[in-house]
N, CA, C and O atoms as CSV, one atom per row, in Angstrom:
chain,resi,resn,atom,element,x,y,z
A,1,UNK,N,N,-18.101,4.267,14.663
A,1,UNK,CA,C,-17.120,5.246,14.253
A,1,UNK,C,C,-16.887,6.214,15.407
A,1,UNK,O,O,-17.892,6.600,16.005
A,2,UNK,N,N,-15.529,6.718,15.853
A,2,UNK,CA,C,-15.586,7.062,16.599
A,2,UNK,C,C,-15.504,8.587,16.159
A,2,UNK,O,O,-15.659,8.924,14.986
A,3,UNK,N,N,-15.187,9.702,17.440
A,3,UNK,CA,C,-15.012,11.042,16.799
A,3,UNK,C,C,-13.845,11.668,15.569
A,3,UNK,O,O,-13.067,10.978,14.911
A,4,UNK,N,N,-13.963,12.741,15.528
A,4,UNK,CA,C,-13.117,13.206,14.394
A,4,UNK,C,C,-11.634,12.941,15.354
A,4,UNK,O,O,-11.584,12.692,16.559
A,5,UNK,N,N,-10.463,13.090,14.365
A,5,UNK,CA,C,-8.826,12.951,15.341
A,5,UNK,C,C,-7.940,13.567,14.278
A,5,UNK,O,O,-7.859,13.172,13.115
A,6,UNK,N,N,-7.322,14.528,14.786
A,6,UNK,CA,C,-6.545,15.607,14.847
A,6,UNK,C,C,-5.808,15.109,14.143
A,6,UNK,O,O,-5.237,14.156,14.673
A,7,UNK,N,N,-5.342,15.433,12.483
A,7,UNK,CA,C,-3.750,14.876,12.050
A,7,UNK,C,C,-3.275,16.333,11.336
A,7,UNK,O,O,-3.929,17.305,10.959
A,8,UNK,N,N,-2.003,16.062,11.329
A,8,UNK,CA,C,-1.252,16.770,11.091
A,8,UNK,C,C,-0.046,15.966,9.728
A,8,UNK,O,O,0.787,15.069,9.857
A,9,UNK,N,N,-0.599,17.062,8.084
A,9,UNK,CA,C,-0.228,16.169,7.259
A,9,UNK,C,C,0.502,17.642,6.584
A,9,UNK,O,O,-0.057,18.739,6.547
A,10,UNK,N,N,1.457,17.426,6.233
A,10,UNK,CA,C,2.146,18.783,5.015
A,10,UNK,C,C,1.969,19.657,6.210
A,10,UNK,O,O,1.034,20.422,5.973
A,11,UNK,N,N,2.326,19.807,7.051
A,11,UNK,CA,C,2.541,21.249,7.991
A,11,UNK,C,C,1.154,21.621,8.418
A,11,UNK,O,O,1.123,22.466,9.313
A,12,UNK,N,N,-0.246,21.091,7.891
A,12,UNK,CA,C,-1.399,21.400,8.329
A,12,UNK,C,C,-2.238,20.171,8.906
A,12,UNK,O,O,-2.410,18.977,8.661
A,13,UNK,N,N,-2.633,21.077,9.751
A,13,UNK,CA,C,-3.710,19.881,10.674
A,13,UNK,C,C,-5.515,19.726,10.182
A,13,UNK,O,O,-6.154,20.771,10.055
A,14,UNK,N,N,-5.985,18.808,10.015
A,14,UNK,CA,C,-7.088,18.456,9.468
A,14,UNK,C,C,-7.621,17.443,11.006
A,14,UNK,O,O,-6.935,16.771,11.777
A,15,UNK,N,N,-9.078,17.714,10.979
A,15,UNK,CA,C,-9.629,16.975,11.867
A,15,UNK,C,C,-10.347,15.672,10.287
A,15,UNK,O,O,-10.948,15.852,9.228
A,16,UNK,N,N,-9.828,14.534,11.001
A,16,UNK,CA,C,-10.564,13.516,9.517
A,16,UNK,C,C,-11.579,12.410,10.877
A,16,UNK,O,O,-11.216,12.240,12.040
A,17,UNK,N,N,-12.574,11.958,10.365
A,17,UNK,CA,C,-13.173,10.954,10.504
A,17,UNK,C,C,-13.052,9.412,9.890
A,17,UNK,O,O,-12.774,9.512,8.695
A,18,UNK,N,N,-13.144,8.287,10.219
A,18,UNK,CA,C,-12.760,7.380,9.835
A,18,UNK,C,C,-13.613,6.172,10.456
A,18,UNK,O,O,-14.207,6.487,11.487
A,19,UNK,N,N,-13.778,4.905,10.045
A,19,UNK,CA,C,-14.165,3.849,10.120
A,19,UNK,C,C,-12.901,3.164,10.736
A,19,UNK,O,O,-13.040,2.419,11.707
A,20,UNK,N,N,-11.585,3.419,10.151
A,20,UNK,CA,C,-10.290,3.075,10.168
A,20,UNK,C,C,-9.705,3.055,12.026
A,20,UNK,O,O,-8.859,2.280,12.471
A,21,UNK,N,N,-10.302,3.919,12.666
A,21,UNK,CA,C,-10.015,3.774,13.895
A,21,UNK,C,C,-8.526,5.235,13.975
A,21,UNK,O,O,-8.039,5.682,12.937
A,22,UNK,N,N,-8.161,5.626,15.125
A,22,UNK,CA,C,-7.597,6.860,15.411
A,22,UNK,C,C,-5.844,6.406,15.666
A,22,UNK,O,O,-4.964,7.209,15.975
A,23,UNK,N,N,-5.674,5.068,15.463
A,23,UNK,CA,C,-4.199,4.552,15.380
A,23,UNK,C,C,-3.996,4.239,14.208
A,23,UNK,O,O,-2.851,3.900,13.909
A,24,UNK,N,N,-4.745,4.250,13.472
A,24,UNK,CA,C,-4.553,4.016,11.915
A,24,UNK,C,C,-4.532,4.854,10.792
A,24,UNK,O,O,-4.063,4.655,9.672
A,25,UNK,N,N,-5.252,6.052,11.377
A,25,UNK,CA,C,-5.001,7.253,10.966
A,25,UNK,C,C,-3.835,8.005,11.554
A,25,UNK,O,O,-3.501,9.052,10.998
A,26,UNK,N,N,-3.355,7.698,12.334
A,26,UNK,CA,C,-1.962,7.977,12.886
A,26,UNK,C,C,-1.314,7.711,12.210
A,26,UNK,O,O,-0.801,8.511,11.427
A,27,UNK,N,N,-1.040,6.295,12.242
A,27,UNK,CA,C,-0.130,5.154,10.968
A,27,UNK,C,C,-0.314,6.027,9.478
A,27,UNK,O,O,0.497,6.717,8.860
A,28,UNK,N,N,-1.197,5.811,9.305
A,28,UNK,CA,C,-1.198,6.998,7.321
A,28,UNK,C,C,-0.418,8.416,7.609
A,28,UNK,O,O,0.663,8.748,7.123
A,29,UNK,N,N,-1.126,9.069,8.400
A,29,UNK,CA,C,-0.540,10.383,8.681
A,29,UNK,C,C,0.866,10.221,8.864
A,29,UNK,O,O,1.612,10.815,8.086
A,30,UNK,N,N,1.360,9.483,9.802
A,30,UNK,CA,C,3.196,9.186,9.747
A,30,UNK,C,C,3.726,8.753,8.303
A,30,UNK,O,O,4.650,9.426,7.847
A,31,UNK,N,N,3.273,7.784,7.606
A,31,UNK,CA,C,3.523,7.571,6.378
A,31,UNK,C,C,3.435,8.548,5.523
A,31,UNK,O,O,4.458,9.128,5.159
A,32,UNK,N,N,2.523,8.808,5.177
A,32,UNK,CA,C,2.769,10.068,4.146
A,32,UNK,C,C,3.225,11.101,4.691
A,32,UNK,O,O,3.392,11.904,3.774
A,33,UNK,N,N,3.601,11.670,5.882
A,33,UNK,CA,C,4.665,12.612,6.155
A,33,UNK,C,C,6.114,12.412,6.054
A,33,UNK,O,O,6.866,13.300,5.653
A,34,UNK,N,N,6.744,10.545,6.637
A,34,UNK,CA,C,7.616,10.316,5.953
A,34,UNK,C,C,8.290,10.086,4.550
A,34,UNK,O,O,9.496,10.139,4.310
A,35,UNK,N,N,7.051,9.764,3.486
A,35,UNK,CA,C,7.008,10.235,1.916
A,35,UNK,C,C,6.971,11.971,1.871
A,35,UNK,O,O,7.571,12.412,0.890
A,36,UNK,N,N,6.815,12.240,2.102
A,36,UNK,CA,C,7.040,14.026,1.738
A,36,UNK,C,C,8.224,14.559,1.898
A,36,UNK,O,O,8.906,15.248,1.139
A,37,UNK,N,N,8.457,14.053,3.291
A,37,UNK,CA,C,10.451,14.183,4.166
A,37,UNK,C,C,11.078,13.865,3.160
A,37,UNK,O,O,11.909,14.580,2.600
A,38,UNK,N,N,10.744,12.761,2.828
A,38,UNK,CA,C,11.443,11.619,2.076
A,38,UNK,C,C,11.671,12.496,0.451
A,38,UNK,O,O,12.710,12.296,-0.178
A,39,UNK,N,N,10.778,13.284,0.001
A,39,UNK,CA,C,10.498,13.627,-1.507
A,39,UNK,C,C,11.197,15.309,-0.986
A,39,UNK,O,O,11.843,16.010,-1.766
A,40,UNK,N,N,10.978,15.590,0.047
A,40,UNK,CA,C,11.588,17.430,0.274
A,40,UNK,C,C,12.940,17.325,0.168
A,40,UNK,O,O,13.591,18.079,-0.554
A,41,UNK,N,N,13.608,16.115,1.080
A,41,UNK,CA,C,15.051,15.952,1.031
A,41,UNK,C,C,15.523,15.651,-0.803
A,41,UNK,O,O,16.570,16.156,-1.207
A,42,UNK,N,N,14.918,15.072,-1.467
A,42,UNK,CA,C,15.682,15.028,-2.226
A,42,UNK,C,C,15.448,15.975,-3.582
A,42,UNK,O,O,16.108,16.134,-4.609
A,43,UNK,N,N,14.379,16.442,-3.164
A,43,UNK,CA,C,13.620,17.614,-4.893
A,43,UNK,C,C,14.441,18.926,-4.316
A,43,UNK,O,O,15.145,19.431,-5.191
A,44,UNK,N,N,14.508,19.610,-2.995
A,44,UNK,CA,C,14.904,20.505,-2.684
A,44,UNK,C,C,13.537,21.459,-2.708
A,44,UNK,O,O,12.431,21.011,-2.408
A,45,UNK,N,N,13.735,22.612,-3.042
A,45,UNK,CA,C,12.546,23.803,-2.808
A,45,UNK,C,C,11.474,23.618,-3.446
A,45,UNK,O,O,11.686,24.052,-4.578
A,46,UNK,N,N,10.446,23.226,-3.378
A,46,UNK,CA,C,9.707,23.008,-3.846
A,46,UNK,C,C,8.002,23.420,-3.356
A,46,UNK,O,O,7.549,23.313,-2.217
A,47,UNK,N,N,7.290,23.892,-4.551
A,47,UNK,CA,C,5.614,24.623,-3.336
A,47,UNK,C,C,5.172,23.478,-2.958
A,47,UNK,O,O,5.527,22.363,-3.341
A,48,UNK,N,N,4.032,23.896,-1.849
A,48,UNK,CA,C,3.308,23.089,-0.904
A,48,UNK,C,C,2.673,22.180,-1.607
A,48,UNK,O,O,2.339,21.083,-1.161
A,49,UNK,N,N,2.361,22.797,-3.356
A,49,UNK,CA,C,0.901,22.242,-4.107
A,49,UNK,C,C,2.112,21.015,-4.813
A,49,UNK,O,O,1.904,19.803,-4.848
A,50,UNK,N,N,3.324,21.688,-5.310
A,50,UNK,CA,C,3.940,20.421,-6.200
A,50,UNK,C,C,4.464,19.313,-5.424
A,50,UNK,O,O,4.758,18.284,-6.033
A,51,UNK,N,N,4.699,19.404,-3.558
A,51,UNK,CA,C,5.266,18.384,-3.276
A,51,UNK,C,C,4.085,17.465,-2.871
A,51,UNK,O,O,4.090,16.234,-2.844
A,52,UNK,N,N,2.898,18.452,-2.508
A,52,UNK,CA,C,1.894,17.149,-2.390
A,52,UNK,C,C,1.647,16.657,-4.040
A,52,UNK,O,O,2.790,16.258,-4.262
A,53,UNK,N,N,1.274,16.543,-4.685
A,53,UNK,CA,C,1.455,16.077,-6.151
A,53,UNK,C,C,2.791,14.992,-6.254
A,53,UNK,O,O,2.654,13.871,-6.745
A,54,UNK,N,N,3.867,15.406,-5.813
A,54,UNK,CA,C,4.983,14.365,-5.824
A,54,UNK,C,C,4.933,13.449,-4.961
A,54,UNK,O,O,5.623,12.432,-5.021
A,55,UNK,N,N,4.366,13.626,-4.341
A,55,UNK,CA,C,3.946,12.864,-3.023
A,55,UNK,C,C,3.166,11.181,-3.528
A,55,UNK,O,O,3.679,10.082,-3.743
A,56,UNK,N,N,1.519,11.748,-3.569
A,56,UNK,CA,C,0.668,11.628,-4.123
A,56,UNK,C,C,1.281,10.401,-5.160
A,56,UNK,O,O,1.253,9.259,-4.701
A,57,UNK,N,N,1.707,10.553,-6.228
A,57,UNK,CA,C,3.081,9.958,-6.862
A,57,UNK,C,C,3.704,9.141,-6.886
A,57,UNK,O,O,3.784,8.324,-7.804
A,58,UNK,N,N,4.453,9.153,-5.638
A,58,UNK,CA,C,5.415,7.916,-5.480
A,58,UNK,C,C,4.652,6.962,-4.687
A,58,UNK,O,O,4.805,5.740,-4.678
A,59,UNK,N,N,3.466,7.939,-3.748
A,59,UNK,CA,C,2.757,6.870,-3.049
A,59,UNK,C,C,1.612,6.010,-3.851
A,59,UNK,O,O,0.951,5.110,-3.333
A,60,UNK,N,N,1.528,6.346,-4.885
A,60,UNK,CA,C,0.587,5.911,-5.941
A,60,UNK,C,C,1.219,4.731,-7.081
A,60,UNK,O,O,0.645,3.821,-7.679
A,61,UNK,N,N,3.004,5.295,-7.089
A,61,UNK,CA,C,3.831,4.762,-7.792
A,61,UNK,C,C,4.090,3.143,-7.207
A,61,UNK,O,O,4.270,2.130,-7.882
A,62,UNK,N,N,4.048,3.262,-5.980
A,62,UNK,CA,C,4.511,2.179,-4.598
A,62,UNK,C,C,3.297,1.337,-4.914
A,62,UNK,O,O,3.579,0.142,-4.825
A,63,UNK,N,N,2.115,1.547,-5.234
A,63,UNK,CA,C,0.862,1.026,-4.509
A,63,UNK,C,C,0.769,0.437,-5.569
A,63,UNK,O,O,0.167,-0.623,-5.394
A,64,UNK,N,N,1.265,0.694,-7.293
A,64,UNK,CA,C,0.860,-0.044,-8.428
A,64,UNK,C,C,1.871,-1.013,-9.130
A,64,UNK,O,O,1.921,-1.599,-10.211
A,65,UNK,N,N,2.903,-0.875,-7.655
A,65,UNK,CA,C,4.054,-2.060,-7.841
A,65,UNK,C,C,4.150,-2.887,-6.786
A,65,UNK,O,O,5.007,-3.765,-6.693
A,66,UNK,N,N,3.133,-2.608,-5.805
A,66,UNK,CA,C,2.936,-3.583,-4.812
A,66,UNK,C,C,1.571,-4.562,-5.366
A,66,UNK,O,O,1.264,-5.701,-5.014
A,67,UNK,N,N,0.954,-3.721,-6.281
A,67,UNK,CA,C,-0.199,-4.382,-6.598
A,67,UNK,C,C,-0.257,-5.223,-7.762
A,67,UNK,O,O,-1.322,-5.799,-7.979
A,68,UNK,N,N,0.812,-5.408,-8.631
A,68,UNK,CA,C,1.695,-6.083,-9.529
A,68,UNK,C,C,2.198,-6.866,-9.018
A,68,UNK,O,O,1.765,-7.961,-9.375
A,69,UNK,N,N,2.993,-6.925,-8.267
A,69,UNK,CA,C,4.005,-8.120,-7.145
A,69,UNK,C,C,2.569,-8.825,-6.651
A,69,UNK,O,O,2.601,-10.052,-6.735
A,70,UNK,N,N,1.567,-8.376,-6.250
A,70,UNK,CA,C,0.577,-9.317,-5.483
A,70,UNK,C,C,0.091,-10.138,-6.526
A,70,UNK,O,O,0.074,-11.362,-6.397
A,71,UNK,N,N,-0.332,-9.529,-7.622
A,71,UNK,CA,C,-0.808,-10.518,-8.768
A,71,UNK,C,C,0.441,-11.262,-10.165
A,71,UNK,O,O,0.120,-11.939,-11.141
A,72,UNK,N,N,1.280,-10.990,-9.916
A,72,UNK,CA,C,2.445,-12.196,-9.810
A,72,UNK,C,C,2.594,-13.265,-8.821
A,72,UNK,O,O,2.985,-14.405,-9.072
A,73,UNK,N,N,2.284,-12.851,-7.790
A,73,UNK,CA,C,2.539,-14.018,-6.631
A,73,UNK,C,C,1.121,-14.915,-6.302
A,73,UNK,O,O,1.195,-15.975,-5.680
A,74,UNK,N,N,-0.136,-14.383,-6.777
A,74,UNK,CA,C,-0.670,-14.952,-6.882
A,74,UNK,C,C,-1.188,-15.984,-8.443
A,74,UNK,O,O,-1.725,-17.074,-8.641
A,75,UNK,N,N,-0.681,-14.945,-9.213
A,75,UNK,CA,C,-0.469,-16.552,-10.417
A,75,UNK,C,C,0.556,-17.097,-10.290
A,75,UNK,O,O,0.665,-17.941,-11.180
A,76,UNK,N,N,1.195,-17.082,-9.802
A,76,UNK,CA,C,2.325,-18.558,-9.146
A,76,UNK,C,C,1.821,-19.348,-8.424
A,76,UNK,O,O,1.825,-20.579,-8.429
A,77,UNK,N,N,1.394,-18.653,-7.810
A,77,UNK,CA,C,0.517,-19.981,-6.758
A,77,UNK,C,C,-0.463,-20.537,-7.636
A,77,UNK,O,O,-0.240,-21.734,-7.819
A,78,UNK,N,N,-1.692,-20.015,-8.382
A,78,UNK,CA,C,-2.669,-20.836,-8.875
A,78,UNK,C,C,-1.453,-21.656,-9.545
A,78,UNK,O,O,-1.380,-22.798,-9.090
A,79,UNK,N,N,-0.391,-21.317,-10.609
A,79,UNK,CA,C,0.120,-22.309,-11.464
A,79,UNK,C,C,1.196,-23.497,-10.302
A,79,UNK,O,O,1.714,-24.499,-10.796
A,80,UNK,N,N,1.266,-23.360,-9.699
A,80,UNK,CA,C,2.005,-23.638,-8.568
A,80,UNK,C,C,0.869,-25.275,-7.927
A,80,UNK,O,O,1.238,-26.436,-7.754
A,81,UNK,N,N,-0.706,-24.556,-7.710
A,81,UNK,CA,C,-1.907,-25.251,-7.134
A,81,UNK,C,C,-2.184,-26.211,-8.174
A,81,UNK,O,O,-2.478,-27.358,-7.836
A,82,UNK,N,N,-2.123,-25.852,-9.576
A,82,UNK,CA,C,-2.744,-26.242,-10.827
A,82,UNK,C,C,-2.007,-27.778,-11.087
A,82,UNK,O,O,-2.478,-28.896,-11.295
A,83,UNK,N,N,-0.509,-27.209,-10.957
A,83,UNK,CA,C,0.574,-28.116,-11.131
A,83,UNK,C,C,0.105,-29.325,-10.115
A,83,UNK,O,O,-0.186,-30.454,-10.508
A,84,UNK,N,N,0.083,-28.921,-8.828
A,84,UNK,CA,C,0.281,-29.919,-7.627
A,84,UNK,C,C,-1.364,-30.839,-7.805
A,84,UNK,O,O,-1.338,-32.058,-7.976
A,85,UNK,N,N,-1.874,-30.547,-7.779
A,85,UNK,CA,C,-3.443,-31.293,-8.415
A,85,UNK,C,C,-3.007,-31.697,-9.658
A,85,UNK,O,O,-4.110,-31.489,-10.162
A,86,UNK,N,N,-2.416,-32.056,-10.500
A,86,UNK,CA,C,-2.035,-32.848,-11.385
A,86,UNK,C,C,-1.526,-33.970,-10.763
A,86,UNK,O,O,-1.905,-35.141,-10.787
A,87,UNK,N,N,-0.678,-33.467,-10.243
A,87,UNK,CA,C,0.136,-34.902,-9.854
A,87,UNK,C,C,-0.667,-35.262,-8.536
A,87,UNK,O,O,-0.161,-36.251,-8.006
A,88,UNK,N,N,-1.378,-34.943,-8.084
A,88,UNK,CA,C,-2.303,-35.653,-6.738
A,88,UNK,C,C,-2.899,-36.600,-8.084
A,88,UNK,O,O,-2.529,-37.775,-8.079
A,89,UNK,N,N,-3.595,-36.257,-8.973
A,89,UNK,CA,C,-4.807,-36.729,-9.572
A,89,UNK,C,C,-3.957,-37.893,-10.242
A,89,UNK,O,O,-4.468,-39.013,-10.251
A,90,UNK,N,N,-2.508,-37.686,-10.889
A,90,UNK,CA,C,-1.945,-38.459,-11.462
A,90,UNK,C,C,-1.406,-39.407,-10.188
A,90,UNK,O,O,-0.592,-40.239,-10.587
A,91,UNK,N,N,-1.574,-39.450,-9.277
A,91,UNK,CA,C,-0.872,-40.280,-7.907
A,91,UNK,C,C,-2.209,-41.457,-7.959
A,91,UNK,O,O,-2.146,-42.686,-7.939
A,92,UNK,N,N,-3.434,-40.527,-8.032
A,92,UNK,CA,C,-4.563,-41.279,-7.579
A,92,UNK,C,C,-4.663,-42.584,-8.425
A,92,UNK,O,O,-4.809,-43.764,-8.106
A,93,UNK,N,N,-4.514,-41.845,-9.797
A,93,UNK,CA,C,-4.657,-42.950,-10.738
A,93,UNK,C,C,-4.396,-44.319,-10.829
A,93,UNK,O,O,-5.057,-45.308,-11.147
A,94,UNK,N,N,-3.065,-44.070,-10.402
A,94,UNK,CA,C,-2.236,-44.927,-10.269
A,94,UNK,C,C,-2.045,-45.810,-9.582
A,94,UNK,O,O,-1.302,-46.774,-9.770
A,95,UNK,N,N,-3.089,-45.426,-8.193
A,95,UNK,CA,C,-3.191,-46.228,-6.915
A,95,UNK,C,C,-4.324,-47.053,-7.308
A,95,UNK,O,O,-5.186,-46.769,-8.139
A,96,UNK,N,N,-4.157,-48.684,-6.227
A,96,UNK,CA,C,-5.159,-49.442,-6.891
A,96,UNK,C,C,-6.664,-49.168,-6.008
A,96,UNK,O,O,-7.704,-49.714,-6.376
């Protein structure tokens, strides 16, 4: 792990530590500052405490519809795998 690294999230800077490495905490820090941009432009005036909360939110909102889409796409595939091993097994059969 390397040292603590300087981010700058909601107008304030936090020194965070990480396993994640100091470009990846970059990467989050840009992201959720562009979700906040993203939530200030369109709520308008809003306190520091409710836009992190709205924030928080949509990025939470995103993460439990990306995590839905993943487990749709992965029972397609098992039924998808399930299917195709049928007909291997039904190919085999058939062969002398």
């Amino acid at each position: 792990m390397d040292g603590p690294v300087r981010i700058k999230v909601f107008d304030h800077e936090y020194l965070l530590k990480s396993e994640e490495g100091e470009e990846r905490l970059r990467e989050i820090a840009r992201f959720v500052n562009g979700k906040c941009d993203e939530i200030r432009a369109n709520a308008g005036e809003l306190t520091e405490t409710k836009l992190a909360i709205l924030t928080a939110f949509h990025i939470a909102s995103d993460y439990f519809q990306l995590k839905k889409e993943q487990e749709e796409f992965k029972r397609n595939i098992q039924t998808r795998a399930h299917f195709l091993n049928h007909q291997i097994e039904a190919i085999g059969k058939d062969s002398p």
